[in-house]
N, C-alpha and C positions, 0 to 999 in steps of 0.2 A: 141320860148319860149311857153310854154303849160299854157294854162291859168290857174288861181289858180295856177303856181309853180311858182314863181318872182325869180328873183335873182336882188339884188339891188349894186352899186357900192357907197362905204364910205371909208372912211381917203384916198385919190387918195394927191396921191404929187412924187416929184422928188427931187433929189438933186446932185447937181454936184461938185468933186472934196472935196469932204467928208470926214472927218478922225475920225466922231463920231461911236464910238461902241455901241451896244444893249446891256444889258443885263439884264436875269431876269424878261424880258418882258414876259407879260401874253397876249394875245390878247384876246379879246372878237370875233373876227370873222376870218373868209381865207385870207388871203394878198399873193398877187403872187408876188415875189422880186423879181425884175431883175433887175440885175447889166450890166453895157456894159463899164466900164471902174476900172481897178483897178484891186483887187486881196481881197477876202473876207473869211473869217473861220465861220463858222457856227456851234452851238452845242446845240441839242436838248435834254431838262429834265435828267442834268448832262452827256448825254451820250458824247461819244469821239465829239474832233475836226473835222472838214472835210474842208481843204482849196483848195478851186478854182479859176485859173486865168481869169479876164473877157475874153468874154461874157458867163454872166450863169444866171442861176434859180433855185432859191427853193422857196418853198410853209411853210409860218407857219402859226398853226394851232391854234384854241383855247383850253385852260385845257393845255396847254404844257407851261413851260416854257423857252424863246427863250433866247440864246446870239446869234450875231454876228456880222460880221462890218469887218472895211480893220484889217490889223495885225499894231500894234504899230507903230507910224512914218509914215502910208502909207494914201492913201488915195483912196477913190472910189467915183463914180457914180451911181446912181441908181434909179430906179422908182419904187411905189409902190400901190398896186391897192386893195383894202378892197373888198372883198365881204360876202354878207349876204343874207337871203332869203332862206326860202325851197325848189328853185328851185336847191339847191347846191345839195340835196338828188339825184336829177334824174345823175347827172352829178357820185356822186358817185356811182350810181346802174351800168353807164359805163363804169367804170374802171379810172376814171380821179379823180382828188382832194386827192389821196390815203395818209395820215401819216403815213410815214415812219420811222423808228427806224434809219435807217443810211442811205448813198447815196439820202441826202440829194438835192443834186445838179440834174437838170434834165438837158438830150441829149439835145444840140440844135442842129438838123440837119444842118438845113436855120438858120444861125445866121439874116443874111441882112435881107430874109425874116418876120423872127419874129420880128426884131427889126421895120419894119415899119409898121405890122402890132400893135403891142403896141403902138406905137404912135400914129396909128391913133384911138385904144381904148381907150388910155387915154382922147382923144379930145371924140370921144361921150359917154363916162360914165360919162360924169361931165351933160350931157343931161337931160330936166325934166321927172321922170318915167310916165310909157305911151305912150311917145312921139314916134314918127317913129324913132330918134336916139337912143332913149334907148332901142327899139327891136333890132335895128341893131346893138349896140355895146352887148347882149347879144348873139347875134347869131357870130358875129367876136370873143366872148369869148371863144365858144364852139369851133370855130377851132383855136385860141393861145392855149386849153388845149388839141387837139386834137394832133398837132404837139410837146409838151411835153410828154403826157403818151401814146401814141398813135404809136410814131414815124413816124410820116404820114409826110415828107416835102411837103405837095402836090403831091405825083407821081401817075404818070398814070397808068394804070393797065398793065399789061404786061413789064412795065420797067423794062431793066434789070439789076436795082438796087436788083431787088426783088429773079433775080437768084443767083447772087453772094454772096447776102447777110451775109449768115454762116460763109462762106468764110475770106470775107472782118472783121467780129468781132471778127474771130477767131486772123486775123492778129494783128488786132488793142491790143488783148490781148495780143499775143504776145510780141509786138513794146510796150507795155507796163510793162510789167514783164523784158523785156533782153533788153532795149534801150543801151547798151554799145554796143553791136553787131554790128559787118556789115550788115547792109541788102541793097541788091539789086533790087528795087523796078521792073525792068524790068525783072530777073528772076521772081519773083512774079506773073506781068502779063502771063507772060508764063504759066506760073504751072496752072490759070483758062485758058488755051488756050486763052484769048483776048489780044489785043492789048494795048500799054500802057496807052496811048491816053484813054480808054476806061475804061481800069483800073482806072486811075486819077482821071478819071471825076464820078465815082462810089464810089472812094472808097472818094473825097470830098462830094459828095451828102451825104453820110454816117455819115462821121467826121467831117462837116463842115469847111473842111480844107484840104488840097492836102497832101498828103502822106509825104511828106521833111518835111513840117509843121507839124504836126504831132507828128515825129519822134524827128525833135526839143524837142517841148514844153514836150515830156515824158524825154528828154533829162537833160533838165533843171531843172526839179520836180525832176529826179534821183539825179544831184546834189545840188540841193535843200535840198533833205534827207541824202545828206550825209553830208552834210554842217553843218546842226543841231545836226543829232545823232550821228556822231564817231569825231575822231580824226585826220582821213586822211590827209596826208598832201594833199595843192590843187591840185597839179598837178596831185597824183596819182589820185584824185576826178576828173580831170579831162577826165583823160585817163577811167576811172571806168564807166562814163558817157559815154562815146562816142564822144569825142571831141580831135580832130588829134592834136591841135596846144593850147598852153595858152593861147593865145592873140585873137584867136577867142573866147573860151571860157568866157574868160574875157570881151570882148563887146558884144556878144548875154547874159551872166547872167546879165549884167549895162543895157541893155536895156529891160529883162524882169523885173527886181525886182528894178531896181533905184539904186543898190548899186551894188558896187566893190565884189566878192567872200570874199576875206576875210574882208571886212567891212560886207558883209553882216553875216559872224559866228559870230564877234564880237559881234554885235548887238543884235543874236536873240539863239544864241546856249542855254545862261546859263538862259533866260526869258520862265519864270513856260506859261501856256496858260492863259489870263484873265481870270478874272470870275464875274467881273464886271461891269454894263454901268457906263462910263461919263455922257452922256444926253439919255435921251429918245426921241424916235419920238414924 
């Protein structure tokens, strides 16, 4: 921390297994949200929805007004961490703390990683300013916002996450536009000449997630959105997604979303998006 620039940590709390939503909230300062259970919608000064499955992160700002929270009936987990101080100026001159109009949600490369180091910023930011913890959990801030706008997992210089890189986001784009598709992740390694094994383990460093996984969870969001906005019947939704058999489809959507396919259209097909809190933080 550079003296004369402070960054101070205020409103810090947690809550777990949550089904209160935001909305309409104003903040007076930066709060970095991070969810690690649940499934959350976020929507910044009327612009669109954006829903993400835990673990994630977004940043709300002050002069905007915020909703968000789990989706009706659901619930989440989450921590929250206030920050204030002119030290926040220097952190924006780096390219960190940026408000965003949409893609609200930030990479988490290192889930595991980021989740413990937050935990243990949580424990020294509640520290008296001044003090040797509250330098330190300034300085452990600077690399949680470095590994968000940064994409920095911690890698070594020359890893060769850093060749493959294009590569691997190009796929990931892909695995996200045509998740119905076959893909065969060991042709894949091929085509960068590496091994699978090497592939995996890059293109998890990347997504935070091995490749199968992946491919799922775009799986699942595909019939997610088909669930919502058409008429499909399920099964074609499920062939449409990617999924060989019903009865698979049917116990990986129960165990991402808590409901059955068609309990879950019931429920949420004909419901407009909130636009207003129950309680406030």
């Amino acid at each position: 921390m550079e003296e004369g620039s402070p960054i101070y940590f205020v409103n810090i709390g947690r809550r777990d297994g949550d089904d209160v939503r935001i909305g309409d909230r104003l903040f007076t300062h930066v709060v970095l949200q991070y969810f690690y259970e649940g499934e959350v919608e976020v929507q910044g000064e009327g612009g669109e929805w954006e829903r993400c499955l835990a673990p994630g992160v977004f940043v709300t700002f002050p002069k905007v007004h915020w909703n968000y929270g789990p989706p009706p009936g659901k619930t989440w987990s989450h921590l929250w961490i206030g920050l204030t101080g002119k030290g926040l100026e220097r952190l924006l001159d780096q390219g960190m703390l940026e408000l965003r109009q949409r893609g609200f949600f930030l990479p988490l490369r290192s889930p595991q990683e980021f989740h413990r180091k937050v935990e243990l910023l949580m424990r020294l930011s509640t520290a008296e300013s001044g003090s040797p913890q509250a330098k330190s959990a300034v300085l452990l801030l600077e690399k949680v916002l470095r590994m968000l706008y940064q994409n920095e997992p911690e890698l070594g210089r020359g890893n060769p996450q850093e060749k493959y890189r294009e590569a691997l986001l190009a796929l990931g784009e892909r695995l996200h536009r045509h998740p119905g598709q076959l893909w065969d992740f060991r042709k894949q390694a091929a085509a960068l000449s590496i091994s699978y094994s090497l592939f995996r383990r890059n293109f998890r460093d990347l997504f935070s997630m091995p490749p199968g996984q992946f491919l799922l969870k775009e799986r699942l969001e595909q019939a997610q959105r088909l669930l919502e906005g058409t008429s499909l019947p399920i099964g074609k939704i499920c062939l449409q997604a990617g999924f060989a058999g019903g009865g698979h489809f049917r116990r990986m959507f129960r165990q991402a979303y808590g409901l059955a396919p068609r309990e879950y259209r019931e429920r949420y097909r004909s419901l407009d998006k909130p636009k207003k809190t129950e309680t406030p933080l």
